[in-house]
C-alpha positions as CSV (number, residue, x, y, z in Angstrom):
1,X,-13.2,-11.9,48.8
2,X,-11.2,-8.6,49.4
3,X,-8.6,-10.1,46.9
4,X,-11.3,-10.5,43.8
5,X,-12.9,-7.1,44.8
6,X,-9.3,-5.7,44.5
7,X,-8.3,-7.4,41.2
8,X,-12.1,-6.5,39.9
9,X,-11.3,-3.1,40.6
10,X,-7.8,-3.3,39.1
11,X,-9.7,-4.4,36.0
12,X,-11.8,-1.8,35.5
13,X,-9.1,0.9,36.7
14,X,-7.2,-0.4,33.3
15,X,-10.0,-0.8,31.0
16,X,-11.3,2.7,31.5
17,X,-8.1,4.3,31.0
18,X,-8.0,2.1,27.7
19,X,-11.1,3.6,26.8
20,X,-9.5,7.3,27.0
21,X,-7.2,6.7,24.4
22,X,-7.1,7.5,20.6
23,X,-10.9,7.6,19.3
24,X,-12.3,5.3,17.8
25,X,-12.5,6.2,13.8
26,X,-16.2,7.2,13.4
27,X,-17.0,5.3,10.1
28,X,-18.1,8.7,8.2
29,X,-17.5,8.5,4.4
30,X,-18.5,12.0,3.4
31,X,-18.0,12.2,-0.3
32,X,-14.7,13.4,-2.2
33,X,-16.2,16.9,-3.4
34,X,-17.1,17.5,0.8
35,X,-13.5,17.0,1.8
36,X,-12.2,18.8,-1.2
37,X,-14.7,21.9,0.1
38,X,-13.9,22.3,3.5
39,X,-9.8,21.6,2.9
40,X,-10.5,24.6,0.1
41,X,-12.6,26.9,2.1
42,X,-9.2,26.8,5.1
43,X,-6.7,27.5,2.5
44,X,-6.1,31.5,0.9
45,X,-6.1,30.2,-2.6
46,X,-4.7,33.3,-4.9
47,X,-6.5,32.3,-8.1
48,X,-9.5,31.7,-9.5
49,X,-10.4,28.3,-8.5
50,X,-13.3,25.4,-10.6
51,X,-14.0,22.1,-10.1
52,X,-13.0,19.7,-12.1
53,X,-15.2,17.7,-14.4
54,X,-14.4,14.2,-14.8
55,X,-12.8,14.2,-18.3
56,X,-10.6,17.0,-16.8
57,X,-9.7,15.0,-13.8
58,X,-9.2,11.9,-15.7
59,X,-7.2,14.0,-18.1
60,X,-4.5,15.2,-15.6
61,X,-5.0,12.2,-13.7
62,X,-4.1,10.5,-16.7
63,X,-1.7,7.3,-14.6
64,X,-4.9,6.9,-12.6
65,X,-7.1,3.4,-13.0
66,X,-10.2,4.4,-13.0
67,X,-11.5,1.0,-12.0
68,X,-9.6,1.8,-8.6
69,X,-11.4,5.0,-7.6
70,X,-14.7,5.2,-5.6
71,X,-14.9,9.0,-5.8
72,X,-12.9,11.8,-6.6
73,X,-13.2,15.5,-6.3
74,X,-10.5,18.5,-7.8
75,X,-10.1,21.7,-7.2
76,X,-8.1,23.6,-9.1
77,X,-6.9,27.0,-10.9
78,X,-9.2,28.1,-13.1
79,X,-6.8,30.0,-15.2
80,X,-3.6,27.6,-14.7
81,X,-1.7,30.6,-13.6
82,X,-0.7,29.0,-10.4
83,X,-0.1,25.7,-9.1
84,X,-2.7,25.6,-6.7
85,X,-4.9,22.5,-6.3
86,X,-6.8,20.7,-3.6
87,X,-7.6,17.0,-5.0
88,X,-9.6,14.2,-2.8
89,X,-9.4,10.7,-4.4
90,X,-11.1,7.7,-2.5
91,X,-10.4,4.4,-3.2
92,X,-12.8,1.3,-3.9
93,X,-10.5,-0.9,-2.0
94,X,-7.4,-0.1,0.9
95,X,-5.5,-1.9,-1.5
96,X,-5.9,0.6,-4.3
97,X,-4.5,3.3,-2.0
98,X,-0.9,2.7,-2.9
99,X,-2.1,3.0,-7.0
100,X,-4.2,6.7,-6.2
101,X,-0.6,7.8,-4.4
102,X,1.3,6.9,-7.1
103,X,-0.7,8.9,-9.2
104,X,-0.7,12.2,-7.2
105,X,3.3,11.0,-7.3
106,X,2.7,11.3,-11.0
107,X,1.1,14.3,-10.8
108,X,2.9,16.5,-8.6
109,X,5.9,15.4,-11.2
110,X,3.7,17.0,-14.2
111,X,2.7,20.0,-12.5
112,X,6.4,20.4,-11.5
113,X,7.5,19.9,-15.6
114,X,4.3,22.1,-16.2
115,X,5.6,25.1,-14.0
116,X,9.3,25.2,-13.7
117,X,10.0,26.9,-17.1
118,X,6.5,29.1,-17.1
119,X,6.1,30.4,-14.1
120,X,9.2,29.4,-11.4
121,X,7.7,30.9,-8.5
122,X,5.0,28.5,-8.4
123,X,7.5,25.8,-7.3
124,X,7.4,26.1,-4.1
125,X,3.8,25.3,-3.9
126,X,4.3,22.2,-5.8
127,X,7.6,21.2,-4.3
128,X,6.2,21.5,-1.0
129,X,3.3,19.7,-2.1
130,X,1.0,18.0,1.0
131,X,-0.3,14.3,1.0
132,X,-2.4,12.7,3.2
133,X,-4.5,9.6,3.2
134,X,-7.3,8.3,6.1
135,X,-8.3,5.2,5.3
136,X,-9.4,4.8,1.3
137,X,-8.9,8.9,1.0
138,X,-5.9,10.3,0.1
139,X,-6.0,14.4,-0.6
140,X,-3.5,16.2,-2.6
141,X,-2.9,20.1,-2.2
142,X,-0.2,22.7,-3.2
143,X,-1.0,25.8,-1.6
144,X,1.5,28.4,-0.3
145,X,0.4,27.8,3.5
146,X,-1.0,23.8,4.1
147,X,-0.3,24.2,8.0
148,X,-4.5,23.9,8.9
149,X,-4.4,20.9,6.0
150,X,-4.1,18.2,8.1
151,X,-6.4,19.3,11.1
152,X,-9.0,20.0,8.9
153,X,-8.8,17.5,6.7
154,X,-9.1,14.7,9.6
155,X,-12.3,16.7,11.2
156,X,-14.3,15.5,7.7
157,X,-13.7,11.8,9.1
């Protein structure tokens, strides 16, 4: 009896220190234009920033299939003086995630054509250019300081 009690207890001893590890994802899908808000509001953007619409987004997301994309939100430089751009695209399926990468891949490589002649400073926010996915999501920004990107990013989730 003092042997079952002892592996009983042993039991529950490992299952509730299996239960402090790594929450559990919570299952929240706020939408695109919510991340892209509270990623923005954490940055010091230097320029004037606007919201995409979607023939602008589709526009400079030009390599993007729109078939593959659930929602999508960008933020971006009003005047195109700098580089700066917070962009939150959420796949229909976790196998489209690889095709909305490629994309921002794509798109980092225009800005970088886009900048490097007109205005070289910019470079460094483009070249040090942040991606991140969580699940279907996968945010884009080029900002001069991304260091509270991540953190805040994962809170939306």
């Amino acid at each position: 009896m003092k042997r079952i009690l002892a592996v009983l207890l042993a039991s529950l001893a490992v299952l509730s220190l299996a239960a402090c590890g790594k929450q559990a994802d919570s299952g929240k899908q706020p939408a695109a234009a919510d991340v892209v808000a509270a990623v923005a509001g954490g940055l010091d953007l230097k320029d004037q920033m606007v919201t995409a619409d979607e023939t602008v987004f589709y526009s400079l997301y030009s390599s993007l299939d729109k078939e593959k994309v659930a929602d999508a939100s960008m933020y971006m430089s009003g005047t195109r003086s700098t580089a700066e751009e917070v962009t939150v695209i959420k796949a229909k399926d976790a196998a489209d995630v690889q095709h909305i990468k490629d994309a921002i891949d794509v798109r980092i490589e225009d800005q970088k054509f886009s900048y490097e002649d007109y205005k070289p400073e910019e470079m460094t926010k483009i070249g040090g250019a942040l991606v991140l996915t969580h699940g279907n999501y996968v945010l884009l920004v080029m900002a001069d300081d991304t260091s509270s990107v991540e953190k805040t990013f994962e809170a939306q989730f």
